[in-house]
FILO-884964 format. One record per residue (C-alpha): residue number from 1; residue in three letters; x, y, z. Coordinates in steps of 0.001 Angstrom, whole numbers, always signed. Example, Ala and Ser with C-alpha at 12.3 -4.5 7.8 and 13.67 -1.06 7.14 Angstrom:
k_r_east_north_up
1_ala_+12300_-4500_+7800;
2_ser_+13670_-1060_+7140;
***
This chain:
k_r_east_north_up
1_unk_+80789_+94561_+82040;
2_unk_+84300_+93863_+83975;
3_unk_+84031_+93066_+87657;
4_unk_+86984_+92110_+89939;
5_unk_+87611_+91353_+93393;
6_unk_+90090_+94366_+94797;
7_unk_+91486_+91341_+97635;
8_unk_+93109_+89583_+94694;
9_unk_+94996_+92689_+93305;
10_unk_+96873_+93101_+96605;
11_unk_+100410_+91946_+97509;
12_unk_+103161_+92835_+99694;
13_unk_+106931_+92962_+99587;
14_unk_+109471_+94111_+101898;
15_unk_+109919_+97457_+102370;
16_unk_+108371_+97935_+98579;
17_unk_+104732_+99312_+96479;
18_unk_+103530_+96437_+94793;
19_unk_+101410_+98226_+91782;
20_unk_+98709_+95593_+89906;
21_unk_+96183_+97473_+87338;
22_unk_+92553_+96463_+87636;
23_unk_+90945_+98000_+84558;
24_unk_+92629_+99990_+82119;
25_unk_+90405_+101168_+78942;
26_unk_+90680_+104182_+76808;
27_unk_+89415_+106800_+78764;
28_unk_+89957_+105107_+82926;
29_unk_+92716_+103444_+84634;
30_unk_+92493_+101945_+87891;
31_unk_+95564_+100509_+90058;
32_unk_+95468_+98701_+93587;
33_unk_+98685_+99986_+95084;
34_unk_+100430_+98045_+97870;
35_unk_+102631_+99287_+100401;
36_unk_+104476_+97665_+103306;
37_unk_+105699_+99228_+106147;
38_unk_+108048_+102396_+105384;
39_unk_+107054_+102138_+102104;
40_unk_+106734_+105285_+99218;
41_unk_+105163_+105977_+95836;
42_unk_+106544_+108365_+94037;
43_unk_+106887_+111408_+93161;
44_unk_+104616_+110967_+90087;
45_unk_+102737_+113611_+87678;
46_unk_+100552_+113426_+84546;
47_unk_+99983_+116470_+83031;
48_unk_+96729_+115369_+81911;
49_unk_+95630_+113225_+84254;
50_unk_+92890_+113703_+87276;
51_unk_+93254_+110918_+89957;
52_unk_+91535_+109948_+93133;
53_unk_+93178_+107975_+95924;
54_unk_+90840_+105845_+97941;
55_unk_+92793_+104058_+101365;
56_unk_+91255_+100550_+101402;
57_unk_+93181_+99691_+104204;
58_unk_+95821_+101292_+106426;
59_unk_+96710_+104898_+106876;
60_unk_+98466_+107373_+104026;
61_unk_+100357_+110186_+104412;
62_unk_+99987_+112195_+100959;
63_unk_+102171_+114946_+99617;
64_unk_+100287_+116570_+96285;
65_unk_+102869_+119630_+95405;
66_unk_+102873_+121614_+98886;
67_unk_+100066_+120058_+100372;
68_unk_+100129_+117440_+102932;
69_unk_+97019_+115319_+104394;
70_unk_+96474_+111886_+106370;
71_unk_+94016_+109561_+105333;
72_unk_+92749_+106517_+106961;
73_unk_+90679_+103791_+105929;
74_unk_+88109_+104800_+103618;
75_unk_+89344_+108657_+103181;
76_unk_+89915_+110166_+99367;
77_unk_+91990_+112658_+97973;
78_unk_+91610_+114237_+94365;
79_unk_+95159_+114912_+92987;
80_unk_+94192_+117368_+89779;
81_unk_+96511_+117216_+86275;
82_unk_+99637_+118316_+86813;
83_unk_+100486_+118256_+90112;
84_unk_+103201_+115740_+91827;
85_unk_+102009_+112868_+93883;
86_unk_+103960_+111606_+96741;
87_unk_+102069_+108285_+98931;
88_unk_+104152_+107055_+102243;
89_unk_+102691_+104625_+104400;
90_unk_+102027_+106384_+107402;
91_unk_+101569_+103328_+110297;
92_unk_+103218_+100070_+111369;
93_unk_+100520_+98064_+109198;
94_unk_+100516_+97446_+105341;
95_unk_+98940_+100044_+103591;
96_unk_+96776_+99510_+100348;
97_unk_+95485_+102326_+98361;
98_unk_+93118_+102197_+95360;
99_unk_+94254_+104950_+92645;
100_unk_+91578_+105883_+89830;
101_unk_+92854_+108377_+86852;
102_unk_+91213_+109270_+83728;
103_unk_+92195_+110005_+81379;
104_unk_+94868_+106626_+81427;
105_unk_+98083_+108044_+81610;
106_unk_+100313_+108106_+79223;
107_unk_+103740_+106516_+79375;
108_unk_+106724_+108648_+78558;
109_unk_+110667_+108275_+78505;
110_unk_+112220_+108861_+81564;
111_unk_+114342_+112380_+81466;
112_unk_+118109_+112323_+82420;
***
């Protein structure tokens, strides 16, 4: 068994996502995802990826294709395969958000 404390996985800069895996294996990945104040991840997609968002601490404003949604503290979102991810940090306060997806995704070469 792996255990880890989420507190040491977090870290801020300026205006920036700080992005710091926790576990990775062959069939989970797990990220702690930082973001200061006016702060944005993404857009992302994995086309065979599930993932779930989990706000530790702050408050998220999501974008997942056409859909839009606040969370605070505590709330989840699932973001199926396929469709694009967009996290802004929605209040004057850090924001940290834990992001689960399984299976890991897979890297690929950036098009352009």
């Amino acid at each position: 068994m792996e255990a880890a404390d989420l507190r040491e996985f977090i870290e801020f800069e300026e205006r920036a996502v700080v992005r710091r895996t926790v576990f990775e294996s062959e069939r989970l990945w797990t990220q702690v995802l930082s973001l200061d104040v006016n702060a944005r991840y993404g857009p992302v997609s994995d086309p065979e990826s599930d993932a779930v968002l989990t706000v530790v601490a702050g408050e998220a404003a999501l974008q997942v294709d056409k859909g839009r949604k606040r969370l605070k503290q505590w709330g989840s979102a699932l973001v199926p395969a396929g469709a694009q991810l967009v996290i802004s940090n929605a209040s004057s306060d850090p924001l940290v958000v834990l992001l689960v997806a399984a299976p890991p995704p897979v890297p690929r070469p950036l098009s352009g």
